[in-house]
KOLNUMI-101527 format. One record per residue: residue in three letters; x negated, y negated, z of N, C-alpha, C, CB in turn. Coordinates in Angstrom, 2 decimals. Glycine has a CB too. Example, Ala and Ser with C-alpha at 12.3 -4.5 7.8 and 13.67 -1.06 7.14 Angstrom:
% KOLNUMI-101527
+------+---------+---------+---------+---------+---------+---------+---------+---------+---------+---------+---------+---------+
| code |    n.c1 |    n.c2 |    n.c3 |   ca.c1 |   ca.c2 |   ca.c3 |    c.c1 |    c.c2 |    c.c3 |   cb.c1 |   cb.c2 |   cb.c3 |
+------+---------+---------+---------+---------+---------+---------+---------+---------+---------+---------+---------+---------+
|  Ala |  -13.19 |    5.69 |    7.80 |  -12.30 |    4.50 |    7.80 |  -13.20 |    3.30 |    7.80 |  -11.31 |    4.47 |    9.05 |
|  Ser |  -12.85 |    2.25 |    7.08 |  -13.67 |    1.06 |    7.14 |  -12.90 |   -0.03 |    7.87 |  -14.08 |    0.60 |    5.72 |
+------+---------+---------+---------+---------+---------+---------+---------+---------+---------+---------+---------+---------+
//
This chain:
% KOLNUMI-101527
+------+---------+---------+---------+---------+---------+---------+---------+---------+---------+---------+---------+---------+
| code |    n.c1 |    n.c2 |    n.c3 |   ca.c1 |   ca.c2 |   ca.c3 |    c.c1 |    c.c2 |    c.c3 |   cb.c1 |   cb.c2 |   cb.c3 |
+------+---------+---------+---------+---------+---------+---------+---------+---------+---------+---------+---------+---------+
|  Unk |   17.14 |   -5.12 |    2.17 |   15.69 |   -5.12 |    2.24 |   15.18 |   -6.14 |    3.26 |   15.09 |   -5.39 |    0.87 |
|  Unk |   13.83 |   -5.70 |    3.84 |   13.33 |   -6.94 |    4.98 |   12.23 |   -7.55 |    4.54 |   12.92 |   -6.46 |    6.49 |
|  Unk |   12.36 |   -8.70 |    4.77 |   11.17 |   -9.42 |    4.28 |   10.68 |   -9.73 |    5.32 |   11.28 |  -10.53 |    3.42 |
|  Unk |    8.73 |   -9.73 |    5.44 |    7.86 |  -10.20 |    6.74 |    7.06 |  -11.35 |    5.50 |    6.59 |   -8.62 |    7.78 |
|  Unk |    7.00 |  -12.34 |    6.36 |    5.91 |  -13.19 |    5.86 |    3.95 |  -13.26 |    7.21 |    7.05 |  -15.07 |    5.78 |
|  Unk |    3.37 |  -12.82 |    6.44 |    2.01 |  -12.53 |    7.30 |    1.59 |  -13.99 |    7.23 |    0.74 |  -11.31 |    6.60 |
|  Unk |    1.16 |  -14.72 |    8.20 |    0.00 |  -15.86 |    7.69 |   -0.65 |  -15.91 |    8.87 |    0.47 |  -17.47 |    7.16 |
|  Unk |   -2.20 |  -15.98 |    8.54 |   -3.09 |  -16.19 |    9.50 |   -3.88 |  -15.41 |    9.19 |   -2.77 |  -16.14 |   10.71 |
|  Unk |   -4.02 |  -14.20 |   10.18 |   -4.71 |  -13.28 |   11.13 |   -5.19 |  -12.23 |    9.74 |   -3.53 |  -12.50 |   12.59 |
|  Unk |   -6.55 |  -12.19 |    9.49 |   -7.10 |  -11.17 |    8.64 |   -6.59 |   -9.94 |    8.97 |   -8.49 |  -11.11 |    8.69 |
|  Unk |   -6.14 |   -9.78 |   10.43 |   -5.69 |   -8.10 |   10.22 |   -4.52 |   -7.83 |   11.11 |   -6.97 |   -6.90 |   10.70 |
|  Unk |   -3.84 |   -8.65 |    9.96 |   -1.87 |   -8.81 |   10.18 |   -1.44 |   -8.06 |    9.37 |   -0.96 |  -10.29 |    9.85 |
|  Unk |   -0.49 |   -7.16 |    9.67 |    0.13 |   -6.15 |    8.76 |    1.77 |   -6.05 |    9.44 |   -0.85 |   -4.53 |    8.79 |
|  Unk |    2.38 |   -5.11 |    8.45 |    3.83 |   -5.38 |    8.57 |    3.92 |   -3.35 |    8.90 |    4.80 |   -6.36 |    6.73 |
|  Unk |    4.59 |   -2.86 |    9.45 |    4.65 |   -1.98 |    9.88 |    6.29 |   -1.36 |    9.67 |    4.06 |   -2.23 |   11.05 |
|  Unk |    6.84 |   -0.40 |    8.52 |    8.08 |   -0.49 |    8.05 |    8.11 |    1.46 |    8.41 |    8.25 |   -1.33 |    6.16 |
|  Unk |    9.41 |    1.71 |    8.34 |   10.05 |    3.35 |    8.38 |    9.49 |    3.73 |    6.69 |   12.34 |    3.46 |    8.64 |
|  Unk |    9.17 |    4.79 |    7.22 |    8.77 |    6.04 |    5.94 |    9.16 |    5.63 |    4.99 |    9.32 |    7.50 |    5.92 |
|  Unk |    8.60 |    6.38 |    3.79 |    8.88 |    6.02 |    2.51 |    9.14 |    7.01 |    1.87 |    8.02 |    5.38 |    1.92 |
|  Unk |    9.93 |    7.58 |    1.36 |    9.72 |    9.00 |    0.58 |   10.08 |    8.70 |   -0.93 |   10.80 |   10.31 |    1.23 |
|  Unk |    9.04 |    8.84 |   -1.43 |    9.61 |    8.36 |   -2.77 |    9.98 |    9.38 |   -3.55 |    8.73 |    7.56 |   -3.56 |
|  Unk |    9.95 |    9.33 |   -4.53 |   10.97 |   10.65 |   -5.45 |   10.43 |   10.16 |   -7.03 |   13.32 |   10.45 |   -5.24 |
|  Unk |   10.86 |   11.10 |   -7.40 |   10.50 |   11.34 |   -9.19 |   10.71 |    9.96 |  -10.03 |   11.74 |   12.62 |  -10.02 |
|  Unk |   11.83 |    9.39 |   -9.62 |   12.07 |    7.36 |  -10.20 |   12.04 |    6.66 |   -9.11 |   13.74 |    6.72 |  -10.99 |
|  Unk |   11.49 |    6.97 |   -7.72 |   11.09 |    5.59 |   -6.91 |   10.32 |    4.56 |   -7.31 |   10.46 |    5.82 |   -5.84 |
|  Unk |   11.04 |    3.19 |   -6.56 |   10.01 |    2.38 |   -6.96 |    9.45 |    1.33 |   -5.71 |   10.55 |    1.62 |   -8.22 |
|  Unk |    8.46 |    0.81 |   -5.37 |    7.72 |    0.23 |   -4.81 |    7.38 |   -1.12 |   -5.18 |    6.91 |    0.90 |   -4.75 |
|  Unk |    8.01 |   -2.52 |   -4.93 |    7.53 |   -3.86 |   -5.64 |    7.13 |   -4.50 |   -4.35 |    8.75 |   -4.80 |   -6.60 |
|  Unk |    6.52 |   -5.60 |   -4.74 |    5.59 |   -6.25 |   -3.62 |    5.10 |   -7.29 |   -4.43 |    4.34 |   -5.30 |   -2.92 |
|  Unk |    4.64 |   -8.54 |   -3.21 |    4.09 |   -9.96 |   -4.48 |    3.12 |  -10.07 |   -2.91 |    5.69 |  -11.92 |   -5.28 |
|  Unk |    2.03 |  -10.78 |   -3.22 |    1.25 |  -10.72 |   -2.31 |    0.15 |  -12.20 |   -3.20 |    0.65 |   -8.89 |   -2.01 |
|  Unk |   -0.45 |  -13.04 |   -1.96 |   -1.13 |  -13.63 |   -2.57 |   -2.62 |  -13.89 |   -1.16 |   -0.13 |  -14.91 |   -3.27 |
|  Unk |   -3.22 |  -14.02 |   -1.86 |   -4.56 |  -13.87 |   -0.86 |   -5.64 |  -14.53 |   -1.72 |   -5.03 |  -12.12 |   -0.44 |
|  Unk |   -6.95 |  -14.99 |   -1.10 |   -7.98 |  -15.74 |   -1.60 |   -9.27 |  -14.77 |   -1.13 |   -7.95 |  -17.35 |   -0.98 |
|  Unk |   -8.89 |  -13.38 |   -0.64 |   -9.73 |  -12.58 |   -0.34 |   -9.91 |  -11.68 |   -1.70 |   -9.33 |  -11.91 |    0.92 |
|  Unk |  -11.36 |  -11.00 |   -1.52 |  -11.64 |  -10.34 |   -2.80 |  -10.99 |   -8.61 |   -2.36 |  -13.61 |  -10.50 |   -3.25 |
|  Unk |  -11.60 |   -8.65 |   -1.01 |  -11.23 |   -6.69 |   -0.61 |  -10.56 |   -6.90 |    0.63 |  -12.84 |   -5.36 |   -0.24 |
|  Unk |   -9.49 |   -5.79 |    0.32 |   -8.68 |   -5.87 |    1.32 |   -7.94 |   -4.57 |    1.57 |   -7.86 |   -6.94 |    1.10 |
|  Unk |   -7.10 |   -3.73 |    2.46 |   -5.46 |   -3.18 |    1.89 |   -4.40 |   -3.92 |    2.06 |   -4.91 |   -1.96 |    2.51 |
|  Unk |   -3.68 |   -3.30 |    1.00 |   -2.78 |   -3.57 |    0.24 |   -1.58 |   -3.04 |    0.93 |   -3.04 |   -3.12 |   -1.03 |
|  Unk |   -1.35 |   -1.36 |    0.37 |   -0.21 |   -0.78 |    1.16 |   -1.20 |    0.07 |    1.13 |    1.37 |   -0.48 |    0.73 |
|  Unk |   -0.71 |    1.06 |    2.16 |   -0.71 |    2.56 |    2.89 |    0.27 |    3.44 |    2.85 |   -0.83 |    2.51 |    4.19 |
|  Unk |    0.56 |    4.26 |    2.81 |    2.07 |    4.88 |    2.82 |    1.59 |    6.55 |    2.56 |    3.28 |    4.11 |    1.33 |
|  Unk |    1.76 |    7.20 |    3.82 |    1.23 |    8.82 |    3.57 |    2.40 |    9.81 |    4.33 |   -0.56 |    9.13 |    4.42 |
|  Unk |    2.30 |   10.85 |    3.98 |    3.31 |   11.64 |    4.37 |    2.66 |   13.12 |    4.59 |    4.48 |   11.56 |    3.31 |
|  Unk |    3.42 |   13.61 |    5.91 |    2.10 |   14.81 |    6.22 |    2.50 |   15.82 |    5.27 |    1.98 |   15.60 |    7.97 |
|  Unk |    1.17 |   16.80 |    4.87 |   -0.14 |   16.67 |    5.39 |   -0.56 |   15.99 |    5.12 |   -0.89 |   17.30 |    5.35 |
|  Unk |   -0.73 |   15.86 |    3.62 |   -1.76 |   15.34 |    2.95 |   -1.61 |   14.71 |    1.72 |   -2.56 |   16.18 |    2.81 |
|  Unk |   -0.42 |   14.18 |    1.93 |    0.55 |   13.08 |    0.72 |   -0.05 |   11.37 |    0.74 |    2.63 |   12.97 |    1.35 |
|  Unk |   -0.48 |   11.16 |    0.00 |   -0.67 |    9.64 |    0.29 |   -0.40 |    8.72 |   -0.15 |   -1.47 |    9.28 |    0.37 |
|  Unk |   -0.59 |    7.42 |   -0.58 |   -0.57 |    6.27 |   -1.83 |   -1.42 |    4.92 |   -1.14 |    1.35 |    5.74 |   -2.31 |
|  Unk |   -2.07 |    4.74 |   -1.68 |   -3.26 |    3.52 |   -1.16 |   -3.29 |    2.35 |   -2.21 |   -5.02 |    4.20 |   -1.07 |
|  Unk |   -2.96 |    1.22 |   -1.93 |   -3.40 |   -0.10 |   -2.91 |   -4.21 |   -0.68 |   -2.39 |   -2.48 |   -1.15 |   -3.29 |
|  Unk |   -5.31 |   -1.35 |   -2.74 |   -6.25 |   -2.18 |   -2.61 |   -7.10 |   -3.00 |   -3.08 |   -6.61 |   -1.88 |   -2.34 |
|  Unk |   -7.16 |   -4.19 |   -2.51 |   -7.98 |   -4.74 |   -3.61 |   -9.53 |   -4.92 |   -3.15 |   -7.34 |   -6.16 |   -4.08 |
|  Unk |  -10.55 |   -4.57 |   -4.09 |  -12.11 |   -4.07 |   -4.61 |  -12.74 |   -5.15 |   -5.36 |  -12.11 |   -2.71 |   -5.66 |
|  Unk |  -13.62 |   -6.06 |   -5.03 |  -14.26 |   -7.13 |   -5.33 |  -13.31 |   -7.78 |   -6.56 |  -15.80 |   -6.77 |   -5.68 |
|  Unk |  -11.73 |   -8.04 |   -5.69 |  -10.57 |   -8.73 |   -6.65 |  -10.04 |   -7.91 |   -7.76 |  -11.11 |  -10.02 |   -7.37 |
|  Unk |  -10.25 |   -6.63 |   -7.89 |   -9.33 |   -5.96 |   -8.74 |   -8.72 |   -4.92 |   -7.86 |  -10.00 |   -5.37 |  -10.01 |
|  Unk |   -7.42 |   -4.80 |   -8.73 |   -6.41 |   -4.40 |   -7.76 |   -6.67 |   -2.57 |   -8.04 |   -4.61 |   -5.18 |   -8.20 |
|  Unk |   -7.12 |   -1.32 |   -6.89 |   -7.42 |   -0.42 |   -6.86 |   -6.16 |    0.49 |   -6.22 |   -8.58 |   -0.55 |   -6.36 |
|  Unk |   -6.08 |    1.63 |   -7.20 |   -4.77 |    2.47 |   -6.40 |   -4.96 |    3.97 |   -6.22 |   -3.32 |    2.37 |   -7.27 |
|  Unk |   -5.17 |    4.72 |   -5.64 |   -5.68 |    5.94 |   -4.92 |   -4.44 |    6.57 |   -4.92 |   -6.38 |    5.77 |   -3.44 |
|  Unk |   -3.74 |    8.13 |   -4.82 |   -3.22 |    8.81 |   -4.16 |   -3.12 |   10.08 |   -4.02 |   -2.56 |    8.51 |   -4.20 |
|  Unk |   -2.62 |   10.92 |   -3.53 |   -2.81 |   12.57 |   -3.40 |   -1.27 |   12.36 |   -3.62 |   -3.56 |   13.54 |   -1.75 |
|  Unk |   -0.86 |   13.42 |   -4.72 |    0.45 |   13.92 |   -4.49 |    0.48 |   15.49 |   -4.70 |    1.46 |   13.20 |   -5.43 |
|  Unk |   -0.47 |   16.06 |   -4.45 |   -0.84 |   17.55 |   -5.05 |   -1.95 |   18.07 |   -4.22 |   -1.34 |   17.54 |   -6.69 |
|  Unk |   -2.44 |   18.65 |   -5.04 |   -3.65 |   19.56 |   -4.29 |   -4.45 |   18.56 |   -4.20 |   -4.39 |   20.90 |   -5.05 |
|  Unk |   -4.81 |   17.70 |   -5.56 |   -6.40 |   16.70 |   -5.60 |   -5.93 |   15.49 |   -5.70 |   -7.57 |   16.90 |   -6.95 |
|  Unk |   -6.94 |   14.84 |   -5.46 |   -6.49 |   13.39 |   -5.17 |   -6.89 |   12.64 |   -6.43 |   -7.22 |   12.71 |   -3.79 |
|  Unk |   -5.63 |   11.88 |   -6.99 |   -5.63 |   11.12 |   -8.62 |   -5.72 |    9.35 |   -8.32 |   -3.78 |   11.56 |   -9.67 |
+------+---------+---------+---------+---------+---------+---------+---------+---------+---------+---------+---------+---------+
//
């Protein structure tokens, strides 16, 4: 596994190869910030596959399409 450490720049991001997750994938991450809204991860797969984390006046918000509608 690779580890990036971000510090500084409000719009520093780490930029990694595809993700395809599967029926028991898993996704961990530790993140610390003094910001309230932000993203988190991104991770989409065409067409119209997605997964979004974010955090929303400090609570942590998670979005994704794995189907027709978006849950």
């Amino acid at each position: 596994p690779s580890t990036y450490r971000i510090i500084g720049s409000s719009n520093s991001y780490a930029q990694y190869l595809p993700w395809y997750p599967c029926l028991n994938g898993t996704l961990i991450f530790e993140f610390k910030t003094h910001e309230p809204n932000g993203l988190l991860v991104y991770a989409q797969s065409l067409p119209y596959k997605y997964l979004q984390l974010s955090l929303a006046d400090g609570n942590l918000r998670m979005r994704m399409r794995i189907g027709e509608k978006d849950n």
